[in-house]
C-alpha positions in Angstrom: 15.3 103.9 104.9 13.4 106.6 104.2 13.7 109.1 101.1 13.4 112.7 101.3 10.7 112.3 98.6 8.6 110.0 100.8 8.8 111.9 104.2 5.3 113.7 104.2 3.4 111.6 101.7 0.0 110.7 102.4 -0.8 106.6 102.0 -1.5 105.8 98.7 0.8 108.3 96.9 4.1 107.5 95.2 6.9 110.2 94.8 7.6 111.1 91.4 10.7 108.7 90.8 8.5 106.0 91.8 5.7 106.9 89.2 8.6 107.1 86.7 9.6 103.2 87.6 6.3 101.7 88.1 5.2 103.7 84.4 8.1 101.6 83.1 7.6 98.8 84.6 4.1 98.8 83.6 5.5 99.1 79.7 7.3 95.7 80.3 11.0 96.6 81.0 12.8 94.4 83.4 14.3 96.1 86.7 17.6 95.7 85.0 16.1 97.6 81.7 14.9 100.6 84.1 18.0 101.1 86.1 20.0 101.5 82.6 17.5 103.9 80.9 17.5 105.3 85.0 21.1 105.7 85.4 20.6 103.5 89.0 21.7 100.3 89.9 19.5 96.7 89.5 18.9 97.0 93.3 17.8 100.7 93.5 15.1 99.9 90.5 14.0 97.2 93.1 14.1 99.2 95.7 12.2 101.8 94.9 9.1 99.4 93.6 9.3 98.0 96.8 9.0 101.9 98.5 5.8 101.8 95.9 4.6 98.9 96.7 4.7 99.8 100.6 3.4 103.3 99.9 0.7 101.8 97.8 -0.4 99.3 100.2 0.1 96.2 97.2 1.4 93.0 98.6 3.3 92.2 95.1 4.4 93.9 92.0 1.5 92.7 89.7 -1.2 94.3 92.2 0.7 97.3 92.2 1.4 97.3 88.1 -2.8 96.5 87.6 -3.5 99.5 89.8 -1.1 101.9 88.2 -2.3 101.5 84.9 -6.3 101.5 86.0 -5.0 104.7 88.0 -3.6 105.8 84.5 -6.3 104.9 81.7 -9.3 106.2 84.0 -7.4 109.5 84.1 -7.0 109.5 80.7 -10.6 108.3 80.7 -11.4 111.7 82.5 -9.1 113.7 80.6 -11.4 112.8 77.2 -14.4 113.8 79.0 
């Protein structure tokens, strides 16, 4: 199923709920941890990592978290200057 969010994306990019998951995923909470900070269910935190993970191109969640956060320290790499 598609979301409204993920309609016209380009590949590669992740709607902004999905950025919000991955981040915490990347930070170590559990899918359960995410839906209750979230206000979703268990399977919609899965869910939607699988949507990343499909948008992203990453076969499992561990490629997908170790390209998130190289995405996000070489832009804070850039930010710095």
């Amino acid at each position: 199923m598609r979301t409204p969010g993920s309609l016209n994306r380009q590949p590669g990019e992740m709607t902004p709920r999905e950025i919000e998951v991955v981040g915490l995923l990347c930070r170590g909470y559990t899918y359960h941890q995410i839906a209750e900070r979230l206000k979703m269910t268990d399977e919609c935190a899965r869910e939607t990592v699988k949507r990343a993970r499909r948008a992203t191109e990453c076969e499992t969640v561990y490629q997908l978290v170790a390209e998130f956060a190289a995405k996000r320290e070489k832009s804070k790499n850039t930010e710095r200057g």
